[in-house]
N, C-alpha and C positions, 0 to 999 in steps of 0.2 A: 643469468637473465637480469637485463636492466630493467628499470621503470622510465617511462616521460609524461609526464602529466597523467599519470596514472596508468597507463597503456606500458605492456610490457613488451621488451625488445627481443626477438628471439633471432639465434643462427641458424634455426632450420626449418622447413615446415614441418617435421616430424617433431618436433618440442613445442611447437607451437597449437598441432592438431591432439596432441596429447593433454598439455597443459591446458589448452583452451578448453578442453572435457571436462579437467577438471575443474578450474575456476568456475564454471556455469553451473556447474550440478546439475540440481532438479530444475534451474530456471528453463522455460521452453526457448527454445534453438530453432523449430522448424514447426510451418501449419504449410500443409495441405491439404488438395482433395485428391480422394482418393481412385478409383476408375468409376466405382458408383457416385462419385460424385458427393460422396460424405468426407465433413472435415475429420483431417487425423492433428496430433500434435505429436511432438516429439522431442523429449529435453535433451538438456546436452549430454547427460549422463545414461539415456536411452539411444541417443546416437553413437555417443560412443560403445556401450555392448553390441551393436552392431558391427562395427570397423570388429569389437575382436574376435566375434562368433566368425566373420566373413575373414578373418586374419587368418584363425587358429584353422579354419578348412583350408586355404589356400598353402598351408605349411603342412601342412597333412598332403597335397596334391603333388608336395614336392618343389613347388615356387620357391625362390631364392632372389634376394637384390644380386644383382643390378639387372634384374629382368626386365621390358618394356613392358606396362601394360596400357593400352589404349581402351578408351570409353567410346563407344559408338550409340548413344542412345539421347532420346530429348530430354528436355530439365525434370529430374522428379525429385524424391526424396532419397532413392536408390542411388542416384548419379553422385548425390553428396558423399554417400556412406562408402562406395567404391572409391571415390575418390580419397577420400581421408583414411581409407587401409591404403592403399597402394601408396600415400606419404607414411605413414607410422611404420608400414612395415620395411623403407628405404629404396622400394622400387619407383622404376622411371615411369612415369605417365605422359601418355599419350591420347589429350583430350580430340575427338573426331568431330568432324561437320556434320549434322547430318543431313547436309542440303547436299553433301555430293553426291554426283552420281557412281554406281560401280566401279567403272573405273577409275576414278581419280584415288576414292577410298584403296582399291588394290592397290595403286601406283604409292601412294600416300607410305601405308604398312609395309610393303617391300622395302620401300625407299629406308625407311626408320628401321630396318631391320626388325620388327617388333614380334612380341613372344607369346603374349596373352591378347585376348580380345575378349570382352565382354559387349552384349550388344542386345537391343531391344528387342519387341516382338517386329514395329514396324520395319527394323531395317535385317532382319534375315535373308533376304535374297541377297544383299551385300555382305552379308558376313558368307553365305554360298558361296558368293563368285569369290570370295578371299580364297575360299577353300580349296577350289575348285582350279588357281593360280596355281601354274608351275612352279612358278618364285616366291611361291610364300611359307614366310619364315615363323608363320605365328604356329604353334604347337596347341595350345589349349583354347578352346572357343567354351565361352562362357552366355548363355542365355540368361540376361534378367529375368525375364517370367520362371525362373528356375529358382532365384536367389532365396528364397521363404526355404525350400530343401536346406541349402547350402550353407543358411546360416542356423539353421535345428541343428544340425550335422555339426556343424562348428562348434555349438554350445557344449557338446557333448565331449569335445576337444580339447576344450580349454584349459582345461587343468594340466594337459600331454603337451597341450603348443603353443600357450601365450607367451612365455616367457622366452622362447626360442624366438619366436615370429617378430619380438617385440627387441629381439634382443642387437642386432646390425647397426655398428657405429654409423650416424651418419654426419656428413662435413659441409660447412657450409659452402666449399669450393666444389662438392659434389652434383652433378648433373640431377637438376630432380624433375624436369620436362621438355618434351619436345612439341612444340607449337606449329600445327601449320598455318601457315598466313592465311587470309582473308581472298587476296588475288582476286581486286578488284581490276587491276589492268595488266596483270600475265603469269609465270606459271609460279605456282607455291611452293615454299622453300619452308624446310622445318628448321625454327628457330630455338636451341638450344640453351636454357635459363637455367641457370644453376642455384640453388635454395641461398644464396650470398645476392645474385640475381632478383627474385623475386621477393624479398626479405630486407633487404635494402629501399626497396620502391616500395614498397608496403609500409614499413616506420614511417619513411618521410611524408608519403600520404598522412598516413596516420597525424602526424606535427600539424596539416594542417586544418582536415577537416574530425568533426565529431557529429555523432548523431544518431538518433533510437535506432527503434525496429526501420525493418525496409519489405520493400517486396522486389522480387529479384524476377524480372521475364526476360532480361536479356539471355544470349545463349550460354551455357556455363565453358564451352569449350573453349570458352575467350579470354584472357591473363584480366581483362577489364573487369570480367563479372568477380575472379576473385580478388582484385583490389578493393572493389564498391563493396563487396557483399559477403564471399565465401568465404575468406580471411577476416576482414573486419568485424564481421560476426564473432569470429571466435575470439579476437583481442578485445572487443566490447560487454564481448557474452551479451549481445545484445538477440533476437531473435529477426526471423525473416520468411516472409509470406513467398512460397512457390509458384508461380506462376507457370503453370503447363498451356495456358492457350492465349495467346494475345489478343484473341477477341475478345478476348474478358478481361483486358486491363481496368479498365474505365468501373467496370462491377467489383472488380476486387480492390483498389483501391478507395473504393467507399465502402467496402464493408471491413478492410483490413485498415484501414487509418493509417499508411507511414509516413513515417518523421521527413524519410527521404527512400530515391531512388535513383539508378541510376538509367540514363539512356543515352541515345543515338539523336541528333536533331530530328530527322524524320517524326520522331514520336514527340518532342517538344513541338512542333510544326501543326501535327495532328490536335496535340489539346487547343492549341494557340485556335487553332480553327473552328476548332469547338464551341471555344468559348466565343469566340464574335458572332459563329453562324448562330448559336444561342439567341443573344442579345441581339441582332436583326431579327431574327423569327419572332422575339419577344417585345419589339418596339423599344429596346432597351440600348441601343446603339448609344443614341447622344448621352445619354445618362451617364452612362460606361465613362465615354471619355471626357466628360465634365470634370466625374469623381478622379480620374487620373490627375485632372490638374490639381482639382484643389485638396489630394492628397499630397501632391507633389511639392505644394505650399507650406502644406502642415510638417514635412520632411525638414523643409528648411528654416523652421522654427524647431525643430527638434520634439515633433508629435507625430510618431508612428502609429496612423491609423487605417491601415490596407487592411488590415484585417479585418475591420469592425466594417469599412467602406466597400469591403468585396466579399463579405462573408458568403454571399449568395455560392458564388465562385469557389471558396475555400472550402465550404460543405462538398460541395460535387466533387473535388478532390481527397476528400475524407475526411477534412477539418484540422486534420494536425502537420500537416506537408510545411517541411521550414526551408525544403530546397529540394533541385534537381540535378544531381550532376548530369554533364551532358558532355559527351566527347564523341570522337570517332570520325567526327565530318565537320562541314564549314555549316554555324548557324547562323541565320539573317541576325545583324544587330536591331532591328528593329522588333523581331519578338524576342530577343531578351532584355532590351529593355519594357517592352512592354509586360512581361512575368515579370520583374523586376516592382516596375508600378503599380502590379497587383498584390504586390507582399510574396510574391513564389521566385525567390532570387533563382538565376540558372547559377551554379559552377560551373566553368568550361573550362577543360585541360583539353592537353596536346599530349601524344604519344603514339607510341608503336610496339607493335608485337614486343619488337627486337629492345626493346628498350624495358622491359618487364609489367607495365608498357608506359607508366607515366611520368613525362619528362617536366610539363610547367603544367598549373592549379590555377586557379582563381580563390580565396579566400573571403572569408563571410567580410573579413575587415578591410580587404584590399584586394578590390576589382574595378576593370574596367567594360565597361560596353564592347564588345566586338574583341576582345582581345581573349587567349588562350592563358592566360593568366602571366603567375612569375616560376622562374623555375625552382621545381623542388632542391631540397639542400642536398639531395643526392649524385646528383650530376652537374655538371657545368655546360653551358647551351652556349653558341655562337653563329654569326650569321658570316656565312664564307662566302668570302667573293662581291659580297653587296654593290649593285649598282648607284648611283647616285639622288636615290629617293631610299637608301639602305636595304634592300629588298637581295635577297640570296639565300643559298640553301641553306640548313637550321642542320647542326652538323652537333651531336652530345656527346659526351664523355662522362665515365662515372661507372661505378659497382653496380649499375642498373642494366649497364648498356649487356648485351647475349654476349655468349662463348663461341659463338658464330651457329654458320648453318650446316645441320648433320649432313656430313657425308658429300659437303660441296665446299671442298675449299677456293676454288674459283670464283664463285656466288660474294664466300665470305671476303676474301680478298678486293672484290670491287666494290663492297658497300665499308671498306675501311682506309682511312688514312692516317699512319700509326695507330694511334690508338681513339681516335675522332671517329663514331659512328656516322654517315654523310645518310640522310634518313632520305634523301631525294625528294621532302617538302622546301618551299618557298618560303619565307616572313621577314620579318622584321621586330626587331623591338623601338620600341618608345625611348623619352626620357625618362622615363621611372623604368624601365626595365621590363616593359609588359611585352610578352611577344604576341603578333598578330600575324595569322596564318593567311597566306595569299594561294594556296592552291599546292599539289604534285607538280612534279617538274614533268614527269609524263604525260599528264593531261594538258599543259600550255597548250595554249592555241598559238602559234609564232607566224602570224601575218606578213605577207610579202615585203610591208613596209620597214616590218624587224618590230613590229609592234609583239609582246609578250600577251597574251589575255588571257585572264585564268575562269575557265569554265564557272567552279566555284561559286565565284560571285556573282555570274551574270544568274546561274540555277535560281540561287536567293532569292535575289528578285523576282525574277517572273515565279518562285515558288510563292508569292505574297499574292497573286491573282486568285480570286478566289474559287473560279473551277476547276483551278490545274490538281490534281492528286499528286503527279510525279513529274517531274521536267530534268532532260537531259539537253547539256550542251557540249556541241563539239564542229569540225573544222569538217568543209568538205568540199572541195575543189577552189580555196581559199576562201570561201565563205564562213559566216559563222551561221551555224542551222540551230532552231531549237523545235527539240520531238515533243511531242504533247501528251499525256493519259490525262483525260478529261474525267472531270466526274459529273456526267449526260445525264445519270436519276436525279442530281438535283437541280442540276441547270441544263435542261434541255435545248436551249438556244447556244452553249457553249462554245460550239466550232463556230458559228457563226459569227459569234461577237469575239473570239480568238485575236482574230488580228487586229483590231482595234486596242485592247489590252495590254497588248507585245509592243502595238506604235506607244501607250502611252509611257510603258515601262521604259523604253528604248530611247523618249523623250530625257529619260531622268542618268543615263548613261553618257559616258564620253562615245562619239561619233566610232572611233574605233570598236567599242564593244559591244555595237547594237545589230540585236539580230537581223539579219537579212531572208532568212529562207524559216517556215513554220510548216511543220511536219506534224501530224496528230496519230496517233496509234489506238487501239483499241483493249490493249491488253497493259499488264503493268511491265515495268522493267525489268529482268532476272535481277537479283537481289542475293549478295550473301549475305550470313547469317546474322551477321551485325545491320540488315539493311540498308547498305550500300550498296546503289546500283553497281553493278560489273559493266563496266565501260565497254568491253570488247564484245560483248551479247548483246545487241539491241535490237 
């Protein structure tokens, strides 16, 4: 094991969920709440007797690597603990949605060939209909609500199984997950990361950002949450607030104070609106953007005072927040700069599943407004094919990029050329090297004219109106249409004043990309679990 600015370098997650145990000891690793709603805590060295009570029963059951074990259940403090035995003990993990419906989840485990299943109370009728599959391969079904038996049982073990359970070489060319995609725009494919895979994209992260505790609400079954969080954690020995219900972000971030978080625009978009609906409701509008300016003055005298000039602001988000990473989707440059001039930098990176997932960062010392950052030193990034404004597909290379997709070499074969991942986004880079995301090549809107419009950027925008909640854009009989979910409790004149809003938005666009057709809906968007709308359900 190496060091890099103190952060140590591991080849596996199984050295690294071990070792991480023990560099943290007694320091606390995990808070949450519990089903009654009382806080628990949890050190590193309490989590970790967990992994080997829950280790030493599962080698007692007869488990062996290279078994599959998939997780079907929502974020707890259990979701960690399974997680981080099924790495020590050398088995393949197969982290689940659990927005799918029954069948996708059957089709999903079939597909993975998978062996074990462990799954919550809400999703038992899913783990039924596994059952209940002709085609299904999983042998053992494991109930969470069960797990307090399982790991008494284990203790009782340990002395018979730890050092068996503990004992299975593992390699960093070794398969250590199968990932299914998000499948915002068609069908999902499990994406295969080998512990060199996600262990490579995790250091380089690591190079370039630092930073305390966090609270962790995005989904954990996503390679994102343990870049941000479930990993970093353990390499910082740093601890991390649980988030089980998203309605409570805004409360538990004031009462847990983190340094950082990470998210999806959607939820930068949400505080963003917070904070102005705020400051309108409070008479406090002009003041607001007064203090932007004349922070903004003080910046360039070299006096950082956001803090002191938006304390009001900094409190509401817990007083200690020094940033938000934020990826996944395309954010408006105009709210990140605007957190930006309130002292709440954004970091935006670019990635994907398939890529472990992070390919370019933004850094505390080297960012740009609207751009995805620069790319980490684990991959090499190029734009193929560029048109003559440099705009083409964003095609990586690197120990980051998957082993391809299980059980579909077709699939893997069309997203590669040699060894050049083709990721099927749009961008561009700068002259400093910054790349900026223009949209999926799926989603183009390609006008009769041969015009390209990327949905993307027109959403942005009209996401900046202030009664839209959600807005989709897309192509429909050559048209460009934009759907509406209005938020009617707080502006009840909403649909009415709608298209006046869209005209003035539409004023601020090139004549090609302005909406022509406004659609309003009453419900929100299907959403997977990262909170991007799924294009194909509307």
């Amino acid at each position: 094991m190496a060091f890099y600015n103190d952060f140590p370098i591991y080849g596996t997650v199984k050295e690294m969920v071990l070792d991480g145990a023990k560099r943290g000891g007694d320091k606390r690793e995990f808070l949450f709440e519990d089903e009654n709603g009382e806080l628990q805590e949890r050190s590193f060295f309490d989590t970790h007797e967990d992994e080997m009570r829950l280790g030493a029963y599962l080698y007692e059951q007869g488990l062996r690597p290279p078994l599959k074990i998939a997780i079907l259940s929502e974020n707890s403090y259990m979701w960690n603990v399974i997680f981080y035995t099924i790495a020590a003990g050398g088995f393949v993990v197969v982290p689940m949605d659990v927005r799918l419906e029954a069948p996708e989840v059957v089709g999903q485990l079939e597909n993975c060939e998978c062996d074990v299943l462990f799954y919550s109370a809400q999703n038992e009728e899913k783990a039924n209909a596994v059952k209940a599959s002709p085609g299904c391969t999983v042998k053992r079904f494991y109930a969470i609500a069960d797990i307090d038996a399982m790991l008494a049982e284990g203790e009782g073990l340990r002395a018979k199984n730890e050092e068996a359970f503990l004992s299975p070489e593992v390699k960093p060319e070794d398969l250590f997950t199968i990932v299914y995609t998000s499948g915002t725009t068609g069908k999902t494919k499990g994406v295969m990361l080998s512990n060199k895979n996600i262990l490579t994209d995790m250091n380089a992260s690591m190079r370039v950002l630092t930073g305390g505790h966090a609270i962790a609400f995005l989904p954990l079954n996503h390679t994102y949450s343990w870049v941000t969080g479930l990993f970093a954690g353990l390499e910082r020995t740093e601890w991390g607030f649980i988030c089980t219900n998203l309605r409570h972000i805004y409360k538990d971030i004031q009462n847990y104070h983190p340094h950082q978080f990470a998210a999806v625009p959607l939820v930068v978009e949400l505080i963003y609106s917070r904070i102005i609906s705020s400051a309108k409701r409070k008479g406090n509008y002009e003041s607001l953007m007064s203090g932007i300016e004349v922070s903004r003055n003080f910046l360039l005298c070299g006096f950082d005072s956001r803090k002191e000039f938006f304390s009001e602001i900094h409190d509401n988000l817990g007083g200690e927040l020094e940033y938000i990473l934020c990826g996944g989707a395309y954010l408006n440059p105009k709210i990140e700069e605007f957190m930006n001039d309130i002292g709440i930098p954004i970091i935006t990176g670019y990635g994907l599943t398939e890529c472990s997932p992070c390919v370019t960062c933004s850094r505390r010392d080297a960012f740009k407004i609207g751009s995805m950052g620069l790319p980490l030193d684990c991959n090499e990034v190029i734009i193929h094919d560029p048109d003559e404004n440099g705009v083409g597909e964003i095609w990586v290379r690197g120990d980051n990029v998957m082993m391809g997709y299980y059980n579909d070499p077709e699939a893997t074969a069309a997203v590669f050329s040699g060894d050049w991942f083709m990721t099927g986004d749009y961008g561009y880079f700068d002259e400093d090297g910054f790349l900026f995301f223009m949209g999926r090549k799926k989603n183009l809107i390609i006008l009769s004219n041969g015009k390209n419009v990327s949905p993307e950027e027109i959403e942005s925008e009209l996401s900046m109106i202030e009664s839209v909640k959600e807005v989709l854009v897309y192509e429909e009989n050559g048209r460009i249409v934009g759907e509406f979910w209005l938020d009617t409790d707080k502006f009840p004149d909403a649909k009415e004043t709608l298209q006046s809003e869209v005209d003035r938005v539409n004023a601020s666009l090139a004549e090609f990309k302005r909406v022509q057709i406004v659609k309003t809906r009453d419900t929100e968007f299907p959403k997977t679990t990262t909170l991007k709308i799924i294009r194909n359900k509307r």
